[in-house]
Structure formats: C-alpha cells, structure tokens
C-alpha positions, 0 to 999 in steps of 0.5 A, a space after each residue: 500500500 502505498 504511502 500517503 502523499 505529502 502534498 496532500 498532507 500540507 494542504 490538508 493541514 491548511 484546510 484543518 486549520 481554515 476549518 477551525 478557525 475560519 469556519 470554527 467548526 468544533 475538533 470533532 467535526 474537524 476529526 469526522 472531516 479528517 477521515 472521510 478525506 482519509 477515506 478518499 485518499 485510500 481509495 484513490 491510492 493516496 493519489 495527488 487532490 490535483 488529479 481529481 476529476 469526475 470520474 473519480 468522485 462517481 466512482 468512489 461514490 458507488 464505492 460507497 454505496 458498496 460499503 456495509 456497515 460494521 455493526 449491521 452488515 448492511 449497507 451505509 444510511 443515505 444520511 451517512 452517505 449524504 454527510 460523507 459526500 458533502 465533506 469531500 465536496 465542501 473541501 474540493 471547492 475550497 480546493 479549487 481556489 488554491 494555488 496549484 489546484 484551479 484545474 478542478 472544475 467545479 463541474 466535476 465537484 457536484 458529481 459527489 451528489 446523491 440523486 434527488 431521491 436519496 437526498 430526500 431520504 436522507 434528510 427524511 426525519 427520523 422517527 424516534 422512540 422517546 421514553 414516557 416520563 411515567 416509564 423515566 420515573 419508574 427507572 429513577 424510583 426503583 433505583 437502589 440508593 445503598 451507597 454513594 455511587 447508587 444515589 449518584 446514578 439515580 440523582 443523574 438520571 433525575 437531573 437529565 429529565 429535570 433539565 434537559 442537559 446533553 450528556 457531555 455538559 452534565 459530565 462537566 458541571 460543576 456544584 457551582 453551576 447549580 443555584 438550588 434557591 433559583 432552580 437554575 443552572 448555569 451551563 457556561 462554556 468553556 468550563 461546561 461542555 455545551 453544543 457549538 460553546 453556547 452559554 445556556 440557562 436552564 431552568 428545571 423543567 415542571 417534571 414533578 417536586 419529587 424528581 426536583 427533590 432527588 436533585 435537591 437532596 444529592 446537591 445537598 448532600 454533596 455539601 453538607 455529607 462529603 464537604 465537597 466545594 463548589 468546584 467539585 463536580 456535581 456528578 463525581 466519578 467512581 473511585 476505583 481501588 484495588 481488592 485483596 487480589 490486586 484488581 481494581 473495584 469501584 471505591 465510591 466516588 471522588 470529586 473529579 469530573 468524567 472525561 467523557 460521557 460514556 459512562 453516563 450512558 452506561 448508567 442509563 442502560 443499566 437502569 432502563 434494563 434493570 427496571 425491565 425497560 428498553 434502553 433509552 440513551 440520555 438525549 433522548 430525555 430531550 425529545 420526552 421534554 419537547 413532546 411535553 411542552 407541547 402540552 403544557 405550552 399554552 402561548 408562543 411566548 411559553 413555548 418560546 421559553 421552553 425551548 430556550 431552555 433546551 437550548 435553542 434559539 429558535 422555537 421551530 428547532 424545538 418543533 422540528 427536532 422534537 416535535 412528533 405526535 406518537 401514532 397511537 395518539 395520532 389515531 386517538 386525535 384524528 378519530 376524537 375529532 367532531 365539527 365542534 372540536 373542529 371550530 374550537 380548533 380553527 378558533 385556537 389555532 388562530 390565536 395562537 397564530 396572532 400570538 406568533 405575528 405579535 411576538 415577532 413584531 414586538 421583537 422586530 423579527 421579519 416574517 417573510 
C-alpha cells in the first residue's frame, strides 16, 4: 500500500486549520472531516487532490454505496452517505481556489451528489422512540440508593429529565453551576461542555417536586455529607481501588469530573434494563421534554421559553427536532375529532397564530 502523499498532507493541514478557525467548526467535526478525506485518499491510492476529476468522485461514490456497515452488515444510511459526500465536496471547492489546484472544475465537484431521491431520504426525519416520563420515573424510583455511587446514578438520571442537559455538559458541571434557591443552572462554556460553546440557562423543567427533590437532596448532600466545594463536580466519578487480589473495584466516588460521557450512558442502560425497560440513551430525555411542552405550552411566548431552555434559539428547532405526535395518539386525535372540536380548533389555532405575528413584531423579527 502505498504511502500517503505529502502534498496532500500540507494542504490538508491548511484546510484543518481554515476549518477551525475560519469556519470554527468544533475538533470533532474537524476529526469526522479528517477521515472521510482519509477515506478518499485510500481509495484513490493516496493519489495527488490535483488529479481529481469526475470520474473519480462517481466512482468512489458507488464505492460507497458498496460499503456495509460494521455493526449491521448492511449497507451505509443515505444520511451517512449524504454527510460523507458533502465533506469531500465542501473541501474540493475550497480546493479549487488554491494555488496549484484551479484545474478542478467545479463541474466535476457536484458529481459527489446523491440523486434527488436519496437526498430526500436522507434528510427524511427520523422517527424516534422517546421514553414516557411515567416509564423515566419508574427507572429513577426503583433505583437502589445503598451507597454513594447508587444515589449518584439515580440523582443523574433525575437531573437529565429535570433539565434537559446533553450528556457531555452534565459530565462537566460543576456544584457551582447549580443555584438550588433559583432552580437554575448555569451551563457556561468553556468550563461546561455545551453544543457549538453556547452559554445556556436552564431552568428545571415542571417534571414533578419529587424528581426536583432527588436533585435537591444529592446537591445537598454533596455539601453538607462529603464537604465537597463548589468546584467539585456535581456528578463525581467512581473511585476505583484495588481488592485483596490486586484488581481494581469501584471505591465510591471522588470529586473529579468524567472525561467523557460514556459512562453516563452506561448508567442509563443499566437502569432502563434493570427496571425491565428498553434502553433509552440520555438525549433522548430531550425529545420526552419537547413532546411535553407541547402540552403544557399554552402561548408562543411559553413555548418560546421552553425551548430556550433546551437550548435553542429558535422555537421551530424545538418543533422540528422534537416535535412528533406518537401514532397511537395520532389515531386517538384524528378519530376524537367532531365539527365542534373542529371550530374550537380553527378558533385556537388562530390565536395562537396572532400570538406568533405579535411576538415577532414586538421583537422586530421579519416574517417573510
């Protein structure tokens, strides 16, 4: 096999660093781009980015769609592919307007695109399962609570669906990022680990005093029980120690923050299949608290709030993302429907569309 080739390695590096620090893509953006580049490379032989032309890019698109997946032994997810062809096809027109490289034609670039059909499938939304809060109370009440580490595990799975946070950023939160008197926390970046590095108030969302309580209590015991200060983590790894045998073993808890998420995930299947559940991960929270702020949400600026809270900055990511009626409830709602229930609903769906135009005109956003 052939060595990779020097010259693509320079101006990778220089496409690497446009995408970081022009583009500010995140480094693991930055590493999925790495190898889908890398990928090409092996299929070309490593051979010059200059000689690249339409050929090429059909032929390793078909190649693609050759590739099956390692973990299913099927062939790759039109949104797999869709997402490797537009890196490659994002790098090769930047490619082009760099010295030494105007000779690939921009022609030859769009032979990366998949058919309109695939495309359509590939940004087709995705259904997803959501766990009920009645199935996520169920795992976090028949959790044990014996030792630190068992009222750790359950104290996270309540705080999740209390505030919606992503995984990485509750492996990052610290005991002073949590106000207990303003049912507030602080998700502030660099020090916690949001999406795109966005500073993100989250107030607890209206799951039920006795899910807030969980939190409250394991906060408090941080406290008051383990003397921790604020800098300690708010969910503090398990402490391993070695037995009579010299393996290592879980030893409680000490206040260092996890590296990364995978064990939060960890903790989550284990108590879903503990309580005789199927495993939900821990963003899939997020969908269950969209779902229910349809509910509760009575006016766009509450919805508006509620998906602030979350983390987004527009409604309709909330909405779109989130936003799925189960088709069990579908089929109750289309067979409950009757004339008068129709009008009540034309009714309100008016006012909430005059609510929507008063809230953006009141914030001077366009509506065309």
């Amino acid at each position: 096999m052939r060595k990779p080739n020097p010259e693509n390695e320079r101006i990778k590096r220089a496409y690497f660093e446009h995408q970081k620090e022009a583009k500010k893509k995140s480094q693991s953006t930055i590493d999925n781009i790495r190898k889908v580049i890398t990928k090409y490379e092996v299929f070309t032989n490593y051979e010059d980015f200059k000689h690249f032309n339409k050929d090429k890019a059909k032929a390793f698109k078909n190649r693609l769609k050759e590739i099956k997946s390692a973990k299913t032994n099927e062939p790759l997810c039109s949104s797999t592919l869709l997402s490797t062809l537009r890196h490659l096809k994002e790098f090769f027109i930047w490619l082009r307007e760099r010295p030494g490289y105007k000779k690939i034609k921009l022609y030859d670039i769009d032979y990366f695109n998949l058919s309109e059909k695939e495309t359509r499938i590939a940004q087709a939304p995705k259904r997803r399962s959501v766990p009920t809060i009645e199935q996520i109370r169920k795992v976090i009440f028949s959790m044990p609570t014996n030792n630190d580490i068992e009222l750790r595990n359950r104290a996270l799975i309540a705080f999740t669906l209390l505030t919606g946070a992503r995984d990485n950023a509750t492996a990052s939160l610290k005991l002073k990022h949590i106000k207990l008197e303003d049912t507030l926390v602080e998700q502030i970046p660099p020090e916690v680990k949001t999406k795109f590095s966005k500073s993100i108030p989250t107030y607890f969302f209206p799951v039920g005093d006795d899910i807030k309580q969980v939190v409250v209590d394991w906060v408090n015991y941080l406290y008051k029980t383990k003397l921790y200060n604020q800098d300690a983590p708010i969910f503090p790894r398990t402490k391993l120690v070695l037995d009579k045998n010299n393996s290592f073993k879980a030893g409680g808890i000490e206040p260092v923050c996890w590296n990364s998420a995978n064990q939060i995930r960890e903790i989550f299947k284990e108590a879903f299949l503990n309580a005789g559940l199927d495993y939900f991960n821990p963003h899939s929270f997020r969908n269950t608290l969209g779902r229910f702020g349809e509910i509760v949400c009575k006016t766009p600026e509450e919805f508006k709030a509620w998906s602030q809270n979350l983390g987004h900055e527009s409604p309709l990511t909330t909405f779109t993302s989130y936003g799925y009626v189960p088709e069990h409830r579908q089929g109750e709602i289309i067979k409950n429907l009757s004339i008068k229930s129709n009008n009540e609903g034309t009714q309100k769906a008016q006012e909430i569309a005059e609510g929507l135009i008063d809230f953006f005109k009141n914030r001077k956003i366009k509506l065309d």
